[in-house]
Structures are given as C-alpha cells and as structure tokens.
C-alpha positions as CSV (number, residue, x, y, z in Angstrom):
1,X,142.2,64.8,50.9
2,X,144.1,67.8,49.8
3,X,142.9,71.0,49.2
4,X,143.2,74.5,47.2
5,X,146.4,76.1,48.5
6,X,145.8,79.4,47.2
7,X,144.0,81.8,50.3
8,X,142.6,84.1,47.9
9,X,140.8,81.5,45.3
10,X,136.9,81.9,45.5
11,X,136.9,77.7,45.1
12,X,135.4,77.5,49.3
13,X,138.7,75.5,49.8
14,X,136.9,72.1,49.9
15,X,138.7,68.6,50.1
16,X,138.8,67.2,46.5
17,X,140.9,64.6,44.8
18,X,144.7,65.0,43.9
19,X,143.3,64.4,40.3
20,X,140.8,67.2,41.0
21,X,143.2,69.5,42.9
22,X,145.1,69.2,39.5
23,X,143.0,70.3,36.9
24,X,142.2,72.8,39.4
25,X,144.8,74.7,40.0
26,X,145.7,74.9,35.5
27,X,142.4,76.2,35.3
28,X,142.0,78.5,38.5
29,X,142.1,82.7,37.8
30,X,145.1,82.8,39.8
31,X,146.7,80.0,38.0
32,X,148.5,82.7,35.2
33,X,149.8,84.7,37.9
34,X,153.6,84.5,39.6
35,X,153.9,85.1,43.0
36,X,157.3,86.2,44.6
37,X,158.3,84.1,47.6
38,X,159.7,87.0,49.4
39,X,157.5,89.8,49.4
40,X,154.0,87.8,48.0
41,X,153.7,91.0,44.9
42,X,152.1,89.3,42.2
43,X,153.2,89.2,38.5
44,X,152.1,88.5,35.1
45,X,154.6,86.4,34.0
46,X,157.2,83.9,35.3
47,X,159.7,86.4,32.8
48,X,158.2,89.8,35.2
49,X,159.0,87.5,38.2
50,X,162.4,86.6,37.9
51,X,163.2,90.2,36.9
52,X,161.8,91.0,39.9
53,X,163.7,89.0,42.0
54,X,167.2,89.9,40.3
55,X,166.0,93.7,40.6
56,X,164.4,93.4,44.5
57,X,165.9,90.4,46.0
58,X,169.1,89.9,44.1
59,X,168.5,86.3,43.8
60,X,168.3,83.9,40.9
61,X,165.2,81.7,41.4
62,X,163.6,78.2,40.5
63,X,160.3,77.7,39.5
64,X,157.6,75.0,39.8
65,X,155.4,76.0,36.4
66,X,152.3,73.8,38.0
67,X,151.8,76.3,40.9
68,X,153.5,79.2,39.4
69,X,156.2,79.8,42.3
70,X,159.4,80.3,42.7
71,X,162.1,78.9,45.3
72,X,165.2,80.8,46.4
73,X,167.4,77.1,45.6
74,X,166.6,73.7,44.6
75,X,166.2,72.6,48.1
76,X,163.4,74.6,48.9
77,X,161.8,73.4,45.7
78,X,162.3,70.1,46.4
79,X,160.8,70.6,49.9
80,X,157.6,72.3,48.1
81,X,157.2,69.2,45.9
82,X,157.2,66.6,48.5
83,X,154.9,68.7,51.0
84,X,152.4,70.3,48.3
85,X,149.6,67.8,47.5
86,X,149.3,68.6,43.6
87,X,152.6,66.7,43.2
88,X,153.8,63.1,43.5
89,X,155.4,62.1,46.2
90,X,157.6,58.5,46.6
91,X,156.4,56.9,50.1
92,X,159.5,54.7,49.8
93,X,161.8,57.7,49.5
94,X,159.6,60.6,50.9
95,X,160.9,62.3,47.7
96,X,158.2,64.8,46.0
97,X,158.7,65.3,41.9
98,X,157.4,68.0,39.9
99,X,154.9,65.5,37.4
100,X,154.3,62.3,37.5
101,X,156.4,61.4,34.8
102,X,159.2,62.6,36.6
103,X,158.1,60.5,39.3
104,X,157.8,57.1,37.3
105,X,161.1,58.0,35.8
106,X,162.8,58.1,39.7
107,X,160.8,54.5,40.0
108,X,162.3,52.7,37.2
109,X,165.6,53.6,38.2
110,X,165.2,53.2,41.8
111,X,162.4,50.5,42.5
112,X,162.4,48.3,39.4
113,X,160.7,45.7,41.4
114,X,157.6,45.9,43.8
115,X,157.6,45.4,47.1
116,X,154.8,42.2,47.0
117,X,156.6,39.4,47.7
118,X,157.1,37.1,45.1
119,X,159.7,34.4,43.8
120,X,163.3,35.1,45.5
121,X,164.7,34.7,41.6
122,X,162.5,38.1,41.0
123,X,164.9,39.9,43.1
124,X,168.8,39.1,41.8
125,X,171.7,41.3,40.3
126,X,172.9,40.8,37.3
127,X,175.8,42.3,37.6
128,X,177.1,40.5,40.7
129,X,175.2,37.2,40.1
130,X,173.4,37.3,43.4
131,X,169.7,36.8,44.3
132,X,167.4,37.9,47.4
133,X,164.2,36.9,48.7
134,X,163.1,40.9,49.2
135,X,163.1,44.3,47.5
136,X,164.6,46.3,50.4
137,X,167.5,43.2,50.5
138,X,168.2,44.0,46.6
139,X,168.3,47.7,46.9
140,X,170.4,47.5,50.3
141,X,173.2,45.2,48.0
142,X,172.9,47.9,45.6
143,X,173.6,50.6,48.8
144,X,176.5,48.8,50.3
145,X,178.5,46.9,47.4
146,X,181.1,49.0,46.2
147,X,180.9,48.1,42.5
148,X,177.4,50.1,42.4
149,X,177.1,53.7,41.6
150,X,175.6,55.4,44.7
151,X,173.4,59.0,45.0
152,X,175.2,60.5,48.3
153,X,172.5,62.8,48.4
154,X,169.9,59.8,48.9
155,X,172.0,57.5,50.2
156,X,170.5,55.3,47.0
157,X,172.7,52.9,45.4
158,X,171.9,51.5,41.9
159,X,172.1,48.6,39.3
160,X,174.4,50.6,37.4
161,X,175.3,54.1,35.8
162,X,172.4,54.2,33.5
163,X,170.2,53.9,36.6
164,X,171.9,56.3,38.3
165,X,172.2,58.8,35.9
166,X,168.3,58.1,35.8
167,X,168.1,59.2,39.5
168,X,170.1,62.2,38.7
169,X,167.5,63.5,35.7
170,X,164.6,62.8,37.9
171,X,165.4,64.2,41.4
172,X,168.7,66.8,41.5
173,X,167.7,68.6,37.4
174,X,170.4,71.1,36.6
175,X,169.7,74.1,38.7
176,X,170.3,77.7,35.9
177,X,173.5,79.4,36.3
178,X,173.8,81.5,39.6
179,X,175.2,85.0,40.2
180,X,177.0,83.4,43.2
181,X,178.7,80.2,42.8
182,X,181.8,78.4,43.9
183,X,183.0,76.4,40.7
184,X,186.2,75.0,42.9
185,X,183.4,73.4,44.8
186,X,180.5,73.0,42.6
187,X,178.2,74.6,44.8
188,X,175.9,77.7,44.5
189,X,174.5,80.3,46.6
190,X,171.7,82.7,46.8
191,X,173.6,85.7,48.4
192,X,177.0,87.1,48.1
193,X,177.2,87.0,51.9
194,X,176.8,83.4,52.0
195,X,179.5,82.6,49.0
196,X,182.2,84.6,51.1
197,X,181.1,82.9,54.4
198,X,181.9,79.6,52.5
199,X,185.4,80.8,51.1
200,X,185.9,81.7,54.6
201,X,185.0,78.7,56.3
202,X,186.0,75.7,53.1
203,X,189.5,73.9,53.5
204,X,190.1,74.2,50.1
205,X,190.1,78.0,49.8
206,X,193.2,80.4,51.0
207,X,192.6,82.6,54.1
208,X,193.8,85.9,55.0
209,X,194.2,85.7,58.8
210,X,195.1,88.8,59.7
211,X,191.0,90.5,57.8
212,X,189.8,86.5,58.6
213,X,188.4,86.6,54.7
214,X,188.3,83.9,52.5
215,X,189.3,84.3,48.7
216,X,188.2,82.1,45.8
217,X,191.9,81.2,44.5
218,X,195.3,81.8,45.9
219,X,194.9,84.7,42.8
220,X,192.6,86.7,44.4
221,X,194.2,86.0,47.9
222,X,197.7,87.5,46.4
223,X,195.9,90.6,44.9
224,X,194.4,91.5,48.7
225,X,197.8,91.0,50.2
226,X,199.3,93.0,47.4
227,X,196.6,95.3,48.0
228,X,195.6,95.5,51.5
229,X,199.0,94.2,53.2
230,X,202.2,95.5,51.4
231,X,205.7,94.1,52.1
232,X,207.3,97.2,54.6
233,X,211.0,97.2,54.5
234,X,211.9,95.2,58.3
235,X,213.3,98.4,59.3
236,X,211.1,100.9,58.8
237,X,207.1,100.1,59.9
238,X,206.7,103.8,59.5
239,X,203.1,106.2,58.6
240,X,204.8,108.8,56.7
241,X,201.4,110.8,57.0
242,X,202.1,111.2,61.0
243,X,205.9,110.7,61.1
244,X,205.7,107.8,63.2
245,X,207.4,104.6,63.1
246,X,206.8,101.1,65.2
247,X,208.8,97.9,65.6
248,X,206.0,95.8,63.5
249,X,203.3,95.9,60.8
250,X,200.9,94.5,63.2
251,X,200.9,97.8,65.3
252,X,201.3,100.4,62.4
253,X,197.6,98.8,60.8
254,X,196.3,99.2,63.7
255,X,197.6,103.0,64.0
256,X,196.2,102.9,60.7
257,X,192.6,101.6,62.4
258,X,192.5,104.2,65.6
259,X,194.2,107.4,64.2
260,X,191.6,109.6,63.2
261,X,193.4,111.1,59.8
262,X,193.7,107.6,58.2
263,X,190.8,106.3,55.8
264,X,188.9,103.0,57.5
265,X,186.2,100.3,56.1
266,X,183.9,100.0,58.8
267,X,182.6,96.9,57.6
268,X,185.9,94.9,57.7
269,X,187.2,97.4,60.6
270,X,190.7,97.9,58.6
271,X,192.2,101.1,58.4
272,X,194.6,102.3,55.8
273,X,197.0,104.2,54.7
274,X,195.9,106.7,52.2
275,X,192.6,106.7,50.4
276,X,194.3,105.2,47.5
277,X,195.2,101.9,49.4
278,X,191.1,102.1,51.0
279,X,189.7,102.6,47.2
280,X,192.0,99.2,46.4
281,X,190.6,97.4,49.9
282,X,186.8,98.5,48.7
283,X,187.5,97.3,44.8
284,X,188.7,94.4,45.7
285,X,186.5,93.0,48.3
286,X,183.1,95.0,48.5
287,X,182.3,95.2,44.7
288,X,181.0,98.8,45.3
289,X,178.4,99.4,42.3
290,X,177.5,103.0,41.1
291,X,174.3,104.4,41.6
292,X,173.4,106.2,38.2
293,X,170.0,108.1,40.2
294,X,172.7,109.4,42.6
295,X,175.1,110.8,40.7
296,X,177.3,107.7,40.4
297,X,177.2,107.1,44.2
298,X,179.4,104.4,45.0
299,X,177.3,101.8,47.7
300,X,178.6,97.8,48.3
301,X,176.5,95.5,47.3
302,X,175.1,94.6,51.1
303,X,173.8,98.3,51.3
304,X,172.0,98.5,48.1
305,X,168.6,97.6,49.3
306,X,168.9,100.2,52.1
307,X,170.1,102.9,50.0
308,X,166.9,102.4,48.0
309,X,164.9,102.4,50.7
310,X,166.6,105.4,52.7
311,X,167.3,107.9,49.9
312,X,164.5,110.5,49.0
313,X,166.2,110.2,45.5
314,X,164.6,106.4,45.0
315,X,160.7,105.6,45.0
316,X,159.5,103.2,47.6
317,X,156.9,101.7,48.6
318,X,155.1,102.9,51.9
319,X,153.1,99.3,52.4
320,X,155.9,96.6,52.2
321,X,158.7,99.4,53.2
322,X,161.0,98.4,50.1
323,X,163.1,101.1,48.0
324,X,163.1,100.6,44.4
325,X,165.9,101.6,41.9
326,X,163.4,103.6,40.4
327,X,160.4,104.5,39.3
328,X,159.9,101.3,36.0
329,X,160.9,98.9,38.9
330,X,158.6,100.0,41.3
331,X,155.6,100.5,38.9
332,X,157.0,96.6,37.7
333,X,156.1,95.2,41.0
334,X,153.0,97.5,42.1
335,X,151.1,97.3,38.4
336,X,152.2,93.8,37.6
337,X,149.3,92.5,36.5
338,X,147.7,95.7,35.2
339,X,147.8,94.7,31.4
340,X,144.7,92.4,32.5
341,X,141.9,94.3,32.4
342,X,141.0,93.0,35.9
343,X,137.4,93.4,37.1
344,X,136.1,94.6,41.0
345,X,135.8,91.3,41.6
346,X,139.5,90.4,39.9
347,X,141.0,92.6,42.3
348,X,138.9,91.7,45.5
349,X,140.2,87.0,44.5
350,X,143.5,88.2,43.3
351,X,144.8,91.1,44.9
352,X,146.2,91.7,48.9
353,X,143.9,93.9,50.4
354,X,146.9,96.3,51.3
355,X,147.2,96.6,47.7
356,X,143.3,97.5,46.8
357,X,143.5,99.8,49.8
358,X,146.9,101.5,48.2
C-alpha cells in the first residue's frame, strides 16, 4: 500500500489506502506549499514558483496541482504520474494520469471493451465490418489497419478520430508556451543549449560547417554568413590590421583565431577581424543580455547563473551556492513562505534544516 511521499510530513509515513493517501495529501500542512524540483526551496504559491524558476533556473515548468510540483517537461510529468501512488495508473498501458477522470477518459477511447471474455460479436469494428473473439485482437486491428488513426507516441491505434483525439486530451494536454521551441519541428526545449544542439544536429535545419552551428531558418543562416563569413574579393584574402595577405579565407580566419591583436569568442573559438565584426558574431549567436546591477555588463545567456554567483555585486546564497539577480529574488526564494505566520513547530515539518539553521 502506498504511502505519504512527503519526508518532512509528521503523518509516521504509514501504509494507507490510495483513497486515503488522497485526501491526505489535500489536507496535509505541506499540501499549500510548491516545492522547486531543482533546488527543493519551498514557495507559497504555484505563481512564486514558476517565477522562481524563470528567475533561478531559466526554465518554464509543468505542474501537477495534486502534489504541488513542478516538472522541467511533460515527460517528466508524465513519469511522476505513472510512478506516484496518489494518481491512476492504466495496467494495460502503464500510463499514469493526473485524476481519475482523466484516466476514464484515456479508457473510453482506448479500451471501450473489457478484457473478460465474452461473445466474439462484443468485439467487431464498425468501421471495417470485422469481428474478433478478444480485446487485445480488436485493439491490434485498430494498431495495424491503415484506415485507423494511430498515437505514434503509444503505438495505440483507434476506432476513429474522435477516439483519438480522446487519447490526445487525456494523455499528451498542451504543454504552455516555452521560451525555447523549434516551431519548424514542433518540438520544445528546456534550455537554450539543448534548442541549438537540435538545430545543429536536425536534417531539416541549415548548417554552417565551417562554426558547425545550426540556425533555425536559412534567414538566420544567411545573416551569420553575412555576418561572421564575408565574401573576400578571390584575390585579395588580406588582414589590413597586419598587412598580411594569404591565398584563402580558410587561412586568414584562422590568422584571425591565433594572432594576438584580433578580437576572439572563446566559446565558439572564432576569431575576427575587428571588434565590430566580434560584436556582430556575439549579437547574433550568444544573445548577450545586459546586467542592469553591473553597469549594463554584457554576459551570454550560458554565463548568467555564474555571474550571479561569482560577482560581489549580486547576493547569494552561502547554503545552496546559487547567485541571485538581486536582493527581491533572493529574499523570494529564502522568505517564500514567510507571509504564513509559521509556528516552531511549522518550521521544524516544513522547513530543510539547512534553512532553520541559516
């Protein structure tokens, strides 16, 4: 039988009934706080906690409202319905669902008939005029005959499209908007590291070969050559910096790379040749932000987190060794659930013992 999956909840963690576990965790202390994923700081509300993560983690979030967590994408969310025992779970799918409505939406659409065995005529499709003496026979003419709508996800076929789209609702909802997506692909990420790795690494994006980066569009691809690689006159692969000239572009960038006088993005190891052609490299590809605590610092996006955790001009904190932008966001995450007038007691059930100790 499942239990309380909170470590901090005074409940003694005993064995109780999914029913019970239920009603347990809507009416448990810690039931009206959000916990982050990442870095386990607790938070008033679901709103504090998604700010948190945009802020902190730069990461858009899911939610499951019953057990007030968050999931970096809907994968992990789906994983954390199927394993946790408050939800549902389909033993003919080993698919978990948030409620059980959401559940006995999934089997209408996907197992309108049980799995007893009864009358062969109880298991036929209408559509192709066909009958079987077994569920699993039905729903494997439903996988493998082509005028069914399948779930490639599931590998599930279906009656028909009202069915499917049934499916859909239940198990895949629309995931919120994410900061970085792919809308040639229809596919979303939860870091801008991972988007460029799958420009870089999808057929149906361009390629620079000579930086190895992928681009989004053959736009953006043509704005980094315009930028980054130039059209040189054939004769004349010249650096008019150093008065030096070379029989192709190949070996005046990477003059541009190993001469000391030239500008040079250490991340993409390209060098350049004036700091007007790096500032055009940078805009273009890094997305450099401005730090308004430093004096409009320029910092790429990757280094942000550092910055804030490196510069004496940012708060931080010295438990979880994490920078803050400053000092709203850090008092945010540390004081989250401060509004609640929170008793000894409160703190000792609710709160890390690295924080009571802080």
């Amino acid at each position: 039988m499942p239990t309380c999956p909170h470590p901090s909840c005074p409940c003694g963690h005993k064995s109780i009934s999914a029913e019970a576990l239920i009603d347990h965790v809507r009416s448990s202390p810690w039931s009206t706080l959000y916990f982050c994923a990442t870095c386990k700081c607790v938070c008033k509300s679901e709103a504090v906690l998604t700010h948190h993560n945009k802020k902190v983690h730069k990461t858009a979030y899911v939610s499951c409202r019953t057990c007030n967590r968050q999931y970096p994408n809907a994968s992990a969310l789906q994983h954390h319905f199927r394993d946790a025992p408050v939800h549902p779970t389909c033993t003919r799918c080993n698919i978990g669902f948030a409620d059980n409505a959401s559940m006995q939406t999934h089997i209408t659409a996907v197992h309108p008939h049980p799995l007893a065995s009864v009358s062969s005529s109880a298991f036929s499709c209408q559509v192709c005029n066909k009958q079987f003496s077994i569920a699993s026979a039905l729903e494997q003419h439903y996988r493998d005959t082509p005028v069914h709508p399948k779930c490639r996800r599931c590998n599930i076929g279906f009656v028909n499209n009202a069915a499917m789209q049934a499916h859909t609702v239940a198990v895949h909802p629309p995931i919120p908007p994410a900061a970085f997506s792919c809308r040639t692909c229809n596919v979303l990420y939860t870091s801008a590291d991972l988007l460029e790795r799958h420009y870089l690494e999808a057929q149906s994006h361009p390629k620079c070969t000579r930086c190895n980066i992928g681009f989004v569009d053959n736009a953006a691809m043509q704005a980094h050559t315009v930028a980054v690689h130039p059209p040189i006159p054939p004769a004349a692969f010249s650096c008019r910096a150093c008065n030096f000239s070379y029989s192709s572009v190949d070996i005046l960038e990477r003059h541009y790379l190993d001469a000391q006088f030239h500008p040079k993005c250490t991340p993409c190891n390209i060098g350049f040749a004036d700091n007007a052609a790096m500032q055009a490299h940078v805009d273009s590809i890094h997305h450099p932000i401005a730090c308004s605590t430093c004096n409009g610092l320029r910092i790429y996006q990757e280094d942000v987190a550092d910055h804030y955790r490196t510069s004496p001009q940012h708060p931080s904190c010295s438990v979880c060794d994490i920078g803050f932008e400053n000092d709203e966001a850090l008092d945010e995450v540390r004081l989250g659930v401060s509004t609640r007038q929170l008793t000894t007691q409160d703190k000792l059930t609710l709160l890390p013992a690295r924080w009571i100790a802080a």
